[in-house]
C-alpha positions in Angstrom: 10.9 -64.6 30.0 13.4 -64.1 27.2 12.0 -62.3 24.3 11.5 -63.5 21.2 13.8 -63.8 18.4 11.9 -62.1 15.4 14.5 -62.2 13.2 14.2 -66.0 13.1 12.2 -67.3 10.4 10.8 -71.0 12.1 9.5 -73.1 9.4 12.6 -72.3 6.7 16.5 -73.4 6.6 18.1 -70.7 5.5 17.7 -67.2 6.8 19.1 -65.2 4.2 18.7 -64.0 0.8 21.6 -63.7 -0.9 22.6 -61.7 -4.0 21.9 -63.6 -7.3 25.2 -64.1 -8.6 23.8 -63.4 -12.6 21.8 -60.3 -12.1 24.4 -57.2 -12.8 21.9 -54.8 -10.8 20.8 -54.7 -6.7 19.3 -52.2 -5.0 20.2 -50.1 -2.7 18.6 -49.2 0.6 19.1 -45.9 2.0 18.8 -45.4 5.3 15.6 -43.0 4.9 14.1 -46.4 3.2 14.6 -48.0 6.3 11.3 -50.1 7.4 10.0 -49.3 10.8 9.7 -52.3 13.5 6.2 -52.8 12.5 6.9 -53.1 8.9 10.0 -55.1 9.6 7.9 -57.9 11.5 4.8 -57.6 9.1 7.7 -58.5 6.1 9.1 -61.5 8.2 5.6 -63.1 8.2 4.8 -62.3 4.1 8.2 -63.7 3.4 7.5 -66.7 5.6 4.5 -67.7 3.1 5.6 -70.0 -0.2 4.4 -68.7 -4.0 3.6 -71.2 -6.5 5.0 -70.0 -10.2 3.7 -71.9 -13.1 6.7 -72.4 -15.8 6.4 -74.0 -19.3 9.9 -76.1 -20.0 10.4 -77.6 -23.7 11.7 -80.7 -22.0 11.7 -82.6 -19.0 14.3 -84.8 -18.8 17.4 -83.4 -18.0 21.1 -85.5 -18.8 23.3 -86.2 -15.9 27.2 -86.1 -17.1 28.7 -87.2 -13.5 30.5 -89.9 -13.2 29.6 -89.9 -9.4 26.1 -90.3 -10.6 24.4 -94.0 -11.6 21.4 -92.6 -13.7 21.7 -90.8 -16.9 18.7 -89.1 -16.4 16.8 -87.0 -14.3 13.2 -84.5 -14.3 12.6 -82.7 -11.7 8.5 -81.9 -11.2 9.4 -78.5 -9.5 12.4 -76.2 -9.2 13.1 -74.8 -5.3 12.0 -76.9 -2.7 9.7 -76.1 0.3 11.4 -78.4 2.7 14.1 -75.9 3.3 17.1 -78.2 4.1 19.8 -75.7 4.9 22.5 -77.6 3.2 20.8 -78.8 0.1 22.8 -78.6 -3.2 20.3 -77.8 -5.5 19.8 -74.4 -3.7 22.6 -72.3 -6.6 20.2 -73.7 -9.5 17.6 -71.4 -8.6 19.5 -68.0 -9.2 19.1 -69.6 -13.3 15.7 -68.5 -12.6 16.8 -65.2 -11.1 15.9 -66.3 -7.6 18.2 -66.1 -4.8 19.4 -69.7 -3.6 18.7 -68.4 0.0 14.8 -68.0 1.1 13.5 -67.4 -2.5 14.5 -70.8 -2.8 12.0 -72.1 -0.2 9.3 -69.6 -1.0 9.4 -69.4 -4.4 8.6 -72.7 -6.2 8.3 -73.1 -10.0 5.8 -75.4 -10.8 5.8 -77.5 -14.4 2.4 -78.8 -15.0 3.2 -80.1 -18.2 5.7 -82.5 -17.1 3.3 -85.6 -17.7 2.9 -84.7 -21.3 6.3 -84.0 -21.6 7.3 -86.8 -20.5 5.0 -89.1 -22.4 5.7 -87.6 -25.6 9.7 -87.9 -25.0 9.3 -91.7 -24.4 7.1 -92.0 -27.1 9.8 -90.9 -29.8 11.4 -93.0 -32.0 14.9 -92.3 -30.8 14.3 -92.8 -27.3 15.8 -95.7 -25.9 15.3 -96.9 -22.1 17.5 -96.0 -19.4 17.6 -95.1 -16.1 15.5 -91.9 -15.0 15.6 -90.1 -11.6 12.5 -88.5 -10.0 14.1 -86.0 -8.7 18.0 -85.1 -9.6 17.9 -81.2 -7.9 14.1 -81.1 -6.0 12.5 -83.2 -4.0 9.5 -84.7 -6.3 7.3 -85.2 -2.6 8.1 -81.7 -1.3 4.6 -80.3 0.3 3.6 -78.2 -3.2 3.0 -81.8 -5.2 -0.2 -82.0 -2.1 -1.8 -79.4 -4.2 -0.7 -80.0 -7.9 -0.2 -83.9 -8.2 2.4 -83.7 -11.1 4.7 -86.8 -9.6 1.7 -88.9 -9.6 0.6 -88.0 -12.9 4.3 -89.0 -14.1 4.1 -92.3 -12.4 1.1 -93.3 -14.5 3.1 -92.2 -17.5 6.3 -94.4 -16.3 3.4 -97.0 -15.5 1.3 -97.1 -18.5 4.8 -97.2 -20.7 6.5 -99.9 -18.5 9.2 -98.1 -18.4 12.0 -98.3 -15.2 12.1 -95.3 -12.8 13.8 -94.3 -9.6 12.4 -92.0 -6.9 14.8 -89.7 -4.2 12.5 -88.2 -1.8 12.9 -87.3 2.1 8.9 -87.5 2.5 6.7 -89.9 3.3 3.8 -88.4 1.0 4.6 -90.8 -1.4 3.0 -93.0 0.5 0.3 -91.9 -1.6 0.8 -93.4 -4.8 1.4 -96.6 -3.4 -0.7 -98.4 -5.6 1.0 -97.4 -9.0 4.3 -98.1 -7.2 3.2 -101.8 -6.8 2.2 -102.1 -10.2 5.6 -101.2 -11.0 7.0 -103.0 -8.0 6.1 -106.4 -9.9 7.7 -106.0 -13.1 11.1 -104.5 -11.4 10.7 -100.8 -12.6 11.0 -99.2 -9.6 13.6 -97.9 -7.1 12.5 -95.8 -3.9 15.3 -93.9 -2.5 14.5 -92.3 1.0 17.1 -90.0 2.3 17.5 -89.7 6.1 19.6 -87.2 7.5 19.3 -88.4 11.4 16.7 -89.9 14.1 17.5 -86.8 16.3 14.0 -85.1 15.8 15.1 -81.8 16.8 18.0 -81.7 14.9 16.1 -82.5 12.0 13.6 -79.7 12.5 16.0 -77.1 12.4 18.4 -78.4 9.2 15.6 -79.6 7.2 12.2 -78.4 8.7 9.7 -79.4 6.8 10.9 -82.9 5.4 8.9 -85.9 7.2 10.0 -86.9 10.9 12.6 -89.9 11.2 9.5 -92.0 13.0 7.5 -91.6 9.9 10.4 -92.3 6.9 11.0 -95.4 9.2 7.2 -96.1 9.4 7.2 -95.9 5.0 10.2 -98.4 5.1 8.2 -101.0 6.7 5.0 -100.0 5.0 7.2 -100.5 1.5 8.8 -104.0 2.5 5.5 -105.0 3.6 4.0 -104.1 0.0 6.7 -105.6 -1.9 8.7 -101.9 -3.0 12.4 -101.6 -3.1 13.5 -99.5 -0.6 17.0 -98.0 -0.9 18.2 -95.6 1.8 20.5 -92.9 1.6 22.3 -91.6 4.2 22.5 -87.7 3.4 24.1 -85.3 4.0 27.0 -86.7 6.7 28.3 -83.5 8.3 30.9 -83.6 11.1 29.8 -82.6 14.3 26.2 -82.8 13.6 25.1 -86.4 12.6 28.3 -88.1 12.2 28.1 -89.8 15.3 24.9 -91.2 14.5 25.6 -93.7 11.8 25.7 -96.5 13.4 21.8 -96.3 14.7 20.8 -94.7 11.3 22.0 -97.9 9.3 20.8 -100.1 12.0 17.2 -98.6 11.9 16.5 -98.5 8.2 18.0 -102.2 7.9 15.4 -103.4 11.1 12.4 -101.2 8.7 13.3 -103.5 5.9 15.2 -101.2 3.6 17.4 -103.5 1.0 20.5 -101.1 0.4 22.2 -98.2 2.3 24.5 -95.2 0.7 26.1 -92.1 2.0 26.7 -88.5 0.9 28.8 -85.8 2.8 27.8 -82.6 2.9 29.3 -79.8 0.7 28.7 -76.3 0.0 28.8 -75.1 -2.7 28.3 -71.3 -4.4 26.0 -68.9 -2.1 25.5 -72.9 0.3 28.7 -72.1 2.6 27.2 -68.4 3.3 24.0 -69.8 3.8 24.8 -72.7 6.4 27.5 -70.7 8.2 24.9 -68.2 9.1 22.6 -70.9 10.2 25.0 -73.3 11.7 26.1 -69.9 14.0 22.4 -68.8 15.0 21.6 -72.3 15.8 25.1 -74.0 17.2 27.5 -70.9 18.6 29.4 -73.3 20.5 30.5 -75.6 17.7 29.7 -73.5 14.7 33.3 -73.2 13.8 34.1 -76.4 14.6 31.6 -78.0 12.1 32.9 -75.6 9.5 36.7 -76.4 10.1 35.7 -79.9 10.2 33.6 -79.3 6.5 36.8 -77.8 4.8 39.1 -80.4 5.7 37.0 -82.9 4.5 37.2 -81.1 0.7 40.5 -80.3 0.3 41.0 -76.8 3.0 37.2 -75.2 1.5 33.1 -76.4 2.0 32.9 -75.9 -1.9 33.5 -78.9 -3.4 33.2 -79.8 -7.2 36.1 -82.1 -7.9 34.3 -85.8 -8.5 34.7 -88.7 -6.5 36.0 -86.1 -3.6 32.9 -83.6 -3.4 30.5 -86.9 -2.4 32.9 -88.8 0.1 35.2 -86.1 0.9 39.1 -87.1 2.0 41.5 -87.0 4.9 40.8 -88.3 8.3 37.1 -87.2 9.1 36.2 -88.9 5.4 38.1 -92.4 6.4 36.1 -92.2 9.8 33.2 -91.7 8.3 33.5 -94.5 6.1 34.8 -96.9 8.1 31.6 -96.5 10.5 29.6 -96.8 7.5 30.8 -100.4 5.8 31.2 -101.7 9.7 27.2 -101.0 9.8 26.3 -101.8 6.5 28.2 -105.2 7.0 27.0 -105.9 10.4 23.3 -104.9 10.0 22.6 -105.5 5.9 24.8 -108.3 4.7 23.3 -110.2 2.2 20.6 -107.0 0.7 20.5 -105.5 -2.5 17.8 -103.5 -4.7 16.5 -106.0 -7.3 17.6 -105.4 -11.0 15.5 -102.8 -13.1 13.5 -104.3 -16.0 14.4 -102.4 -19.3 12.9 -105.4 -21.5 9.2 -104.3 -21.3 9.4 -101.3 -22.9 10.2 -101.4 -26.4 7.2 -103.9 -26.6 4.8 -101.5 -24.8 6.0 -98.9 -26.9 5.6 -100.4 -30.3 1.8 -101.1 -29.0 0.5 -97.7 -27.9 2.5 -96.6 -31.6 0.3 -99.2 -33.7 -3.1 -97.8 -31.6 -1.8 -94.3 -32.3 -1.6 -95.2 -35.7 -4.8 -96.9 -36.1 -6.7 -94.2 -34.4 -4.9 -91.4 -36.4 -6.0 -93.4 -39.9 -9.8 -94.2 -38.5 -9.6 -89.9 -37.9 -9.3 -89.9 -41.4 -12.5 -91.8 -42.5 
């Protein structure tokens, strides 16, 4: 029997820990620092385990200026992101917060309590008026650590008990959860559920993003959704050549049979300390076509995996981009003609609004008696 890789963190995307690009000073290790074997492998399980860091922002919401990007707005519940997909964007944001974007990222999750009040109290102001918000821009708002806190679901009543419109990106099916406030939205139009799905190749899945929700079960919420009367929008994310490329056909054809309305795609790109990262993972995990998929990554932005020109860094160019789109509008066409996410409601609102004011008001001027 083979032995074991122990170097191999299973449960996590990425396995290293790359230098934070803002902090001036590492350390060095000398070779008399050196861990033994023992201490080595009792390091690899500690770092395996995920801390939970409370943080106190000022402010939730957080303004998008891309023009790739349909909502102006965006919070994000949590900052890192247990589910460890290797590729994942919103991996550099974390060295902000003096964490590495490699395995700090997954194991070190900053947790905003607050962002309930926060967000109820930016709503409530006089000069807020409604648009479009995102739940979640850079984390996933369903990763495993909202099991234990709740914080998403404690926003939803906020976006509920305001009527305002909200849109959700999430690759796991907890959200199943909350299905309750999400029909109470649902029936006034102010919410969008965005489910990404990467592939139905199970194992493949595991390994880029392990602990997201299996295929069987985002498909399972799709159905569960149409059945309950909740938009369903599916993205298609990341496409990376020579790993799920081939695979769009099937992917489009399966959300459209769950009952998903819409369909999008994203290819991937790697940018800051991501192209270290998923080289080193892509090698450990495919030798054989490691290169290939990296080759096949730079020509699709311009002869380099980082990408931050718009327009290009989300649908890539040359002949692997025209490929990939052409599969894609052939299977949207063929398997969703005809679908399309139902308008958001931005007219309840200011009434709402203008209500919970007056009974602040009143209650305020009762205080006083």
């Amino acid at each position: 029997m083979a032995k074991k890789n122990t170097a191999y963190v299973k449960g996590r995307g990425s396995q290293l820990n790359p230098a934070n690009r803002f902090l001036k000073n590492e350390q060095e290790i000398y070779l008399n620092d050196l861990p033994t074997e023992e201490e080595r492998l009792e390091a690899l399980r500690y770092n395996a385990k995920t801390k939970f860091i409370e943080v106190f922002p000022k402010t939730i919401l957080n303004r998008v200026h891309s023009p790739d990007l349909l909502f102006p707005w965006s919070m994000n519940p949590y900052q890192g992101c247990e589910h460890g997909c290797v590729y994942c964007y919103a991996r550099n944001t974390h060295e902000y917060w003096g964490y590495s974007a490699g395995k700090d990222f997954e194991q070190n999750i900053l947790v905003k309590n607050t962002a309930p009040e926060l967000l109820r109290k930016t709503l409530l102001t006089k000069k807020w008026e409604p648009a479009a918000i995102t739940l979640s821009g850079n984390t996933d708002c369903y990763q495993p650590a909202e099991r234990k806190f709740g914080i998403t679901r404690k926003c939803l009543m906020v976006f509920r008990e305001l009527q305002h419109p909200v849109s959700i990106i999430t690759k796991n099916v907890m959200i199943e959860r909350d299905s309750d406030i999400l029909q109470d939205l649902a029936r006034e139009n102010l919410v969008w559920v965005v489910l990404s799905l990467t592939t139905l190749d199970e194992d493949l899945k595991r390994i880029m993003e392990p602990r997201t929700s299996s295929a069987r079960n985002i498909l399972r919420t799709i159905g569960t959704f149409r059945d309950l009367k909740i938009p369903v929008h599916v993205n298609i994310a990341p496409i990376i050549p020579s790993l799920n490329d081939e695979s769009i056909f099937e992917v489009v054809k399966a959300v459209a049979d769950a009952g998903a309305l819409g369909c999008s795609y994203i290819v991937a790109r790697l940018n800051g300390h991501n192209g270290k990262i998923f080289e080193d993972w892509a090698h450990k995990n495919f030798p054989n076509r490691a290169q290939k998929i990296m080759n096949q990554l730079q020509h699709l932005h311009g002869g380099q995996v980082n990408d931050t020109e718009y327009g290009r860094r989300m649908k890539g160019e040359g002949k692997f981009a025209e490929m990939i789109q052409q599969q894609f509008i052939l299977a949207r066409n063929k398997f969703m003609a005809g679908r399309k996410l139902p308008e958001l409601n931005f007219s309840l609102f200011e009434k709402r609004k203008a209500e919970l004011l007056m009974q602040n008001k009143d209650s305020s001027q009762m205080e006083l008696f």
